[in-house]
C-alpha positions in Angstrom: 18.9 49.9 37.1 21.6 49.4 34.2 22.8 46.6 35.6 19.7 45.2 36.9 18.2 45.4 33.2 21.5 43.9 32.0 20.9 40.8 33.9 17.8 40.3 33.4 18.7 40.8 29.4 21.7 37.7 30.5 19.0 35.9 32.4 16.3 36.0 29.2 18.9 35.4 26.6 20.0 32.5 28.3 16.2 30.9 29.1 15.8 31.7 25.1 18.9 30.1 24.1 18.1 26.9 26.2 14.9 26.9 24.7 16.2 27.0 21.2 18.9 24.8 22.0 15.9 22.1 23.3 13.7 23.3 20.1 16.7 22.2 18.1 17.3 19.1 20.1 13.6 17.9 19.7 14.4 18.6 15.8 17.1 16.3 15.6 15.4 13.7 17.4 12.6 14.1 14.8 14.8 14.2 12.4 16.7 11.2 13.2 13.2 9.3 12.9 12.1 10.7 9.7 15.1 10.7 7.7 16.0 7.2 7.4 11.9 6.7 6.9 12.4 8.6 3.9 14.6 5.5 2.4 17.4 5.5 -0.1 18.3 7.1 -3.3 18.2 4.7 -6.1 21.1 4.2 -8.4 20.6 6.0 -11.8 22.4 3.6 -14.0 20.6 1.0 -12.8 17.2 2.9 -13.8 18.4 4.1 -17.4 18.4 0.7 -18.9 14.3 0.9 -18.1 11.7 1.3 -21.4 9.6 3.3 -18.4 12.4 5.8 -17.6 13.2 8.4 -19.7 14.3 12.2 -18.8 15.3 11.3 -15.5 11.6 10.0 -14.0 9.9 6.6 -14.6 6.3 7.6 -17.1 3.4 6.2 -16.9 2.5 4.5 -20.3 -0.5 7.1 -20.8 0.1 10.4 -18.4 -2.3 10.8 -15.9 -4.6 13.3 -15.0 -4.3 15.7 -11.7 -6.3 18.2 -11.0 -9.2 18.9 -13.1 -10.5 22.6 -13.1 -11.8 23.7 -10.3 -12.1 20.4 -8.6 -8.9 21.3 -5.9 -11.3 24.0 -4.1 -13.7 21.2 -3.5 -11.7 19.0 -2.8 -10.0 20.6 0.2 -13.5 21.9 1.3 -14.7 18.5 1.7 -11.7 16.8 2.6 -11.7 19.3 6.4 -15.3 19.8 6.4 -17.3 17.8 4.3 -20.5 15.8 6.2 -19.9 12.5 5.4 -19.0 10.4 7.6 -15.0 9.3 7.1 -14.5 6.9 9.6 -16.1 4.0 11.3 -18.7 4.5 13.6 -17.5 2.1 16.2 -14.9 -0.7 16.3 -13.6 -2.5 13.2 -14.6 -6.2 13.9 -11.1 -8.2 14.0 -10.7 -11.8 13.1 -7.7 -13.0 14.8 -4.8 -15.6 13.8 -6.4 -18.8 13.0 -2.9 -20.9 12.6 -1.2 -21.7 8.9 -3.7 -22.8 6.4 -3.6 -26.0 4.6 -0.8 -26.6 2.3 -2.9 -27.2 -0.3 -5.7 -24.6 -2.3 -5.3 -21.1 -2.4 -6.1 -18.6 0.7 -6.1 -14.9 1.6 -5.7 -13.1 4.4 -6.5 -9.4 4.5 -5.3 -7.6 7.1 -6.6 -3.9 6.2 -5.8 -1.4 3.6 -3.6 -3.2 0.8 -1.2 -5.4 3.4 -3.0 -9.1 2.4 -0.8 -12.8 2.7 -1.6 -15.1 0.1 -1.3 -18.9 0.6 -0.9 -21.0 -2.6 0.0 -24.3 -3.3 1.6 -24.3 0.5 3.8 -20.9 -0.6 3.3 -17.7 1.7 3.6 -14.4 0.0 2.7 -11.5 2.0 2.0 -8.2 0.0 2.6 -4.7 1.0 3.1 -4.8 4.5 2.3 -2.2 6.8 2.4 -2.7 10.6 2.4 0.9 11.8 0.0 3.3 13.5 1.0 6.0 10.7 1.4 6.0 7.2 4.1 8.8 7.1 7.8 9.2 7.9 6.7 10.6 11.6 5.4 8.7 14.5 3.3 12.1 15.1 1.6 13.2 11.8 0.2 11.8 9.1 -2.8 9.5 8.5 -3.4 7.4 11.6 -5.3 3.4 11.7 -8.9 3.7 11.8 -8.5 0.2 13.4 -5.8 -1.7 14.8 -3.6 -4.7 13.7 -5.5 -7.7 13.4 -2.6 -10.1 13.7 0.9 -9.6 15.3 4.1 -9.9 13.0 5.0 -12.6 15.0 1.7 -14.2 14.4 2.9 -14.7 10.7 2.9 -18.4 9.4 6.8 -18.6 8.1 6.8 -16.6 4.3 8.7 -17.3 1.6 8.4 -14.1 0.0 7.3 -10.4 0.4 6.1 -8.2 -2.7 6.4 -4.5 -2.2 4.2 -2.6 -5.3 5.7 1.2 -4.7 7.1 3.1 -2.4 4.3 4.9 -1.0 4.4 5.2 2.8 0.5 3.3 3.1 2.4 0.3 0.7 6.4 0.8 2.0 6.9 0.8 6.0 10.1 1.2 7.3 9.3 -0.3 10.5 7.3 -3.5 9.6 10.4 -4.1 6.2 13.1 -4.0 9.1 11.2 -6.4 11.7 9.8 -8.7 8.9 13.8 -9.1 7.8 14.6 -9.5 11.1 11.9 -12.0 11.3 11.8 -13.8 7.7 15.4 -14.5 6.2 13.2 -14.1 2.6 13.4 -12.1 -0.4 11.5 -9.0 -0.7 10.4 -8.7 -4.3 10.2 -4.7 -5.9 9.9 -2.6 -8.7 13.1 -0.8 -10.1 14.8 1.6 -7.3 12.3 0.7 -4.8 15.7 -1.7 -3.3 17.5 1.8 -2.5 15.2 2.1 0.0 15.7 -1.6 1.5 19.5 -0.9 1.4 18.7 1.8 3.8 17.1 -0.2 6.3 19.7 -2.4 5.8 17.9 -5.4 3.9 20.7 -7.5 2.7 21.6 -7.0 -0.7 20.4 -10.4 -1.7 17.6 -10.8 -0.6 16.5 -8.0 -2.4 15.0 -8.2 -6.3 13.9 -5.5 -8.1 12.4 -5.7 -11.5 10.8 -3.8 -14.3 7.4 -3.7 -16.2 7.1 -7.5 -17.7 10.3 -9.2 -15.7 9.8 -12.2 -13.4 11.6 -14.3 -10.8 10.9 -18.0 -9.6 10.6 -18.2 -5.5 9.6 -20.9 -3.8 7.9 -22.4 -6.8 6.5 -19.7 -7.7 6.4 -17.3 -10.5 6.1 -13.6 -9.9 5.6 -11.4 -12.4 5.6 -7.8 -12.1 3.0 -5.8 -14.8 2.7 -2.4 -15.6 0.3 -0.3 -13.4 -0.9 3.7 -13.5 0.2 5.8 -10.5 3.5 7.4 -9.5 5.5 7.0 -6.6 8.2 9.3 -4.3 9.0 9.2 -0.5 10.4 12.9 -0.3 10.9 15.7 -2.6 11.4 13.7 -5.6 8.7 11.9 -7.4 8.7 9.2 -9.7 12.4 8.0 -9.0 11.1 4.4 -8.1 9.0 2.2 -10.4 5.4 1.3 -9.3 3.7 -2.3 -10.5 1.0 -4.6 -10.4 1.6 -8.3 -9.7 0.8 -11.9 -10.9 1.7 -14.5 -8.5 1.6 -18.3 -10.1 1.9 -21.5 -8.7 1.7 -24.8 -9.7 -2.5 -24.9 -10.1 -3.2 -21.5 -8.5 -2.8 -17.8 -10.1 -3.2 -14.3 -8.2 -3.3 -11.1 -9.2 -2.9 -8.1 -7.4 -3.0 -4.2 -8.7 -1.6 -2.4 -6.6 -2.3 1.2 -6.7 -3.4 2.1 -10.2 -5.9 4.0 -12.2 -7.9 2.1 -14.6 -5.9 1.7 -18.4 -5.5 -0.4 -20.7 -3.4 -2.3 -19.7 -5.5 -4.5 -17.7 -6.7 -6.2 -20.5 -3.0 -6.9 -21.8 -2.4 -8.6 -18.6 -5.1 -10.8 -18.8 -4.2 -11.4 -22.0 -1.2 -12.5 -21.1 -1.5 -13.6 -17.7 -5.3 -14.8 -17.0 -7.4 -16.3 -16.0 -6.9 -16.2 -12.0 -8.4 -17.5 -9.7 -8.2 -14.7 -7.3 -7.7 -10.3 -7.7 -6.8 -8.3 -5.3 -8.1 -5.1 -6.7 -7.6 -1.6 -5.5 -11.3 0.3 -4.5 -10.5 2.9 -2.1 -8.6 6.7 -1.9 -10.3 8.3 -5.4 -11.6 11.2 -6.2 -12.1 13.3 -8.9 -8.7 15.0 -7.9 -6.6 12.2 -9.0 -8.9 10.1 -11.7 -6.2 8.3 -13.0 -3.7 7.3 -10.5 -6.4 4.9 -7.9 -9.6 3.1 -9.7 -13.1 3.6 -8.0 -14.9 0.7 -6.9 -16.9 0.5 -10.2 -13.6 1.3 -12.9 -12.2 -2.0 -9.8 -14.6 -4.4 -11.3 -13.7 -3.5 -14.9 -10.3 -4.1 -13.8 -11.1 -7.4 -12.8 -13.2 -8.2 -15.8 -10.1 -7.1 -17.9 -7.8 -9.2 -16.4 -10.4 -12.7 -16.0 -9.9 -12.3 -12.0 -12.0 -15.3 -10.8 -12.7 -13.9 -7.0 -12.9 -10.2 -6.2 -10.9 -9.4 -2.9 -11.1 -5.5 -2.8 -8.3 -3.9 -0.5 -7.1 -0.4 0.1 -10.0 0.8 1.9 -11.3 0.8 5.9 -7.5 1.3 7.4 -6.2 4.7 6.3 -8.5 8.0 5.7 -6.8 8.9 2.4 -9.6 10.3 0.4 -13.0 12.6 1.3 -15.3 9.7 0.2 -17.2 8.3 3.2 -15.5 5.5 4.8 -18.3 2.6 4.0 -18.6 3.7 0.9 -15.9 1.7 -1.1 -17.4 -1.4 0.0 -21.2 -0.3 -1.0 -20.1 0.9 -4.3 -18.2 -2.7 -5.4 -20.3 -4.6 -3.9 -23.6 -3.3 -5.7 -21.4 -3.3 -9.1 -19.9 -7.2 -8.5 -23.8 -8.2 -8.1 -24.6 -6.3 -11.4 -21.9 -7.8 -13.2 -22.4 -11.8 -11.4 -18.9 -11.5 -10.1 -17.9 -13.8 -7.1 -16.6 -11.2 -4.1 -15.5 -11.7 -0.9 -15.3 -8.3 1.3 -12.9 -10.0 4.6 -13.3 -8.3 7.9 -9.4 -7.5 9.2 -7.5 -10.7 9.8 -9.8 -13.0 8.3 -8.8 -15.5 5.7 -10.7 -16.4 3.0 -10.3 -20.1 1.1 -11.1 -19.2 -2.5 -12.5 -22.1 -3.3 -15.3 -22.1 -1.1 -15.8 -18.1 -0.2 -18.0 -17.0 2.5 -21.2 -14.7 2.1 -20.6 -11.5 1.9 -23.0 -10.0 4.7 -22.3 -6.0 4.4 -20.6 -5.9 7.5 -19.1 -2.8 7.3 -22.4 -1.3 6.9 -23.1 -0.6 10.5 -20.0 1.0 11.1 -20.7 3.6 8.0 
C-alpha cells in the first residue's frame, strides 16, 4: 500500500511537473511575442533637451482630466453590459485598391480607424499604420477588427514617408512597422522616443526621425511638421516616456492636417494660426467618453477642432475598426455628421479602402447607418 501510494505520488508529481513545465513553455512562447511588441526604451538624454519633458515624463501643455467622480462605476457598467449596440450589424462595406492616384491634386485613402495614405502633389505619406487583427501586444487578447483590411500591404502604391503620431498599440504596430520596412526603404517620421521602439524592430537608424512639439523635416518635397496634441502615450508599465503629436503635411500647393489622438485645447487654434488654411483634416471622432474628456475629442469638440485650425475637408478617422469606447458603434459618424451640416463644413465619411479626391468629394450618404 506504501509503496503503491508512493508511486502513484511519483506518477502525479511527474504528470504536474510536465504540466507546469508545458504551462511555462506556453509562457515563454507568449512571452517571446509580447515582449518585443512592447518596443524599446527610449534614451533619456535624448528626451531632457525637450520643453515637454520635465520630471522624468513628457506633460501635456494643460493636464488632463481622468476620471471624473463617479463616472468609472458607469463606465465599466456600460462598457460589459451596456445596450447599445457596439459593433456593426453586418459587414463593413470594403472598397478595394483602385491603383496609384494621379500625381497631381490631393487624395486620401482611409483604411479604418486612424491608418489613412495621403497623396499630394504625387508624394505618398501613409499615417499610422496598423495591419493587424489586434490592437495589443498579444495575438490572443486585446481589441480585435470589427472589419477586416481593406487593402493588402502589398497593395500600397510605393510611399515616401510613414508618420507615426504615438505609440499607442491602435496608432504603433509592430507587425505592419517591420513589413512596411521590409517593404518601403522610407523614413518613418515620430515624435521624441517613439524611435526606441523602431530600433527594436530593427528599423534602421536612419531612416528613423523623431521630433518635438514645433520641429519639421523636408521629405520628398514635403514639409512635415509635427504640432503639439493632448493625450499621453506608454506601451508597458510606463507612461508618458514617448512624445505624442499632431501633424501638418505641406506640399508644394496642397496642406494636410492630421490630429492624431487629442482632446480638444487650445492649441488648435495656434496651429491654424500658424499652419492653416488646409485643404484637408483628418480629425479624431471616435473612443470618448466622459472617463477620459480630455485626452480623445467627441465628434462635436472634432468639428471645433477643425474650425480652429481652417481644415478645408473633414475626413473623421478613429472610429468603425477598433471597440475602444462604450459609445455605440454608428454613433461617431451620426454625431459629426449632424454637427458639419450645422456648421456648413465640407465632410467626407470614406467607407474602408476608399479614396477620396479632395477636390471633388463624394456625397456623403450615411452608410454606416445600416450597420448601427
Amino acid at each position: 500500500m506504501g509503496r503503491k501510494t508512493t508511486r502513484g505520488a511519483r506518477i502525479l508529481g511527474a504528470v504536474a511537473a510536465g504540466a507546469g513545465a508545458a504551462a511555462a513553455g506556453g509562457v515563454a512562447l507568449a512571452a517571446r511575442g509580447v515582449l518585443p511588441a512592447l518596443g524599446g526604451r527610449p534614451d533619456g538624454a535624448r528626451l531632457l533637451a525637450s520643453p515637454q519633458f520635465h520630471d522624468g515624463a513628457f506633460r501635456n501643455t494643460a493636464p488632463p482630466r481622468w476620471l471624473p467622480p463617479g463616472s468609472g462605476k458607469a463606465t465599466v457598467r456600460e462598457l460589459f453590459f451596456g445596450g447599445r449596440r457596439r459593433r456593426p450589424g453586418a459587414a463593413v462595406p470594403l472598397v478595394p485598391p483602385a491603383g496609384p492616384a494621379p500625381a497631381d491634386g490631393l487624395h486620401i485613402t482611409w483604411f479604418g480607424h486612424a491608418s489613412s495614405l495621403v497623396e499630394l502633389d504625387g508624394v505618398r505619406v501613409l499615417l499610422d499604420p496598423v495591419w493587424s487583427e489586434r490592437v495589443s501586444p498579444s495575438g490572443v487578447l486585446g481589441p480585435r477588427r470589427l472589419h477586416p483590411v481593406p487593402h493588402r500591404l502589398a497593395d500600397l502604391p510605393g510611399l515616401d514617408v510613414i508618420v507615426i503620431s504615438h505609440d499607442h498599440y491602435d496608432h504603433l504596430d509592430m507587425s505592419t512597422v517591420r513589413a512596411l520596412a521590409r517593404l518601403h526603404d522610407v523614413p518613418f517620421v515620430v515624435p521624441l522616443g517613439v524611435g526606441a521602439h523602431l530600433r527594436r524592430w530593427k528599423v534602421p537608424e536612419n531612416r528613423i526621425v523623431e521630433l518635438d512639439w514645433d520641429d519639421s523635416v523636408e521629405v520628398a518635397g514635403l514639409r512635415i511638421v509635427a504640432t503639439p496634441a493632448r493625450h499621453f502615450s506608454g506601451r508597458a508599465f510606463s507612461r508618458n516616456n514617448t512624445l505624442w503629436a499632431s501633424w501638418v503635411i505641406a506640399g508644394q500647393r496642397h496642406r494636410v492636417f492630421y490630429t492624431g489622438d487629442s482632446g480638444h485645447f487650445e492649441g488648435y487654434a495656434a496651429i491654424g494660426e500658424r499652419h492653416g488654411p488646409f485643404d484637408a483634416a483628418l480629425v479624431q471622432i471616435g473612443a470618448y467618453n466622459a472617463s477620459w474628456p480630455d485626452i480623445h475629442m467627441t465628434p462635436e469638440e472634432g468639428v471645433a477642432a477643425h474650425l480652429d485650425v481652417r481644415g478645408g475637408l473633414l475626413i473623421p478617422v478613429h472610429w468603425a475598426t477598433f471597440n475602444l469606447a462604450p459609445h455605440a458603434w454608428a454613433e461617431p459618424a451620426d454625431r459629426v455628421w449632424q454637427e458639419a451640416k450645422a456648421h456648413d463644413i465640407a465632410l467626407a465619411v470614406p467607407r474602408p479602402g476608399e479614396r477620396i479626391d479632395v477636390a471633388a468629394p463624394p456625397q456623403v450618404d450615411g452608410w454606416w447607418q445600416a450597420l448601427g
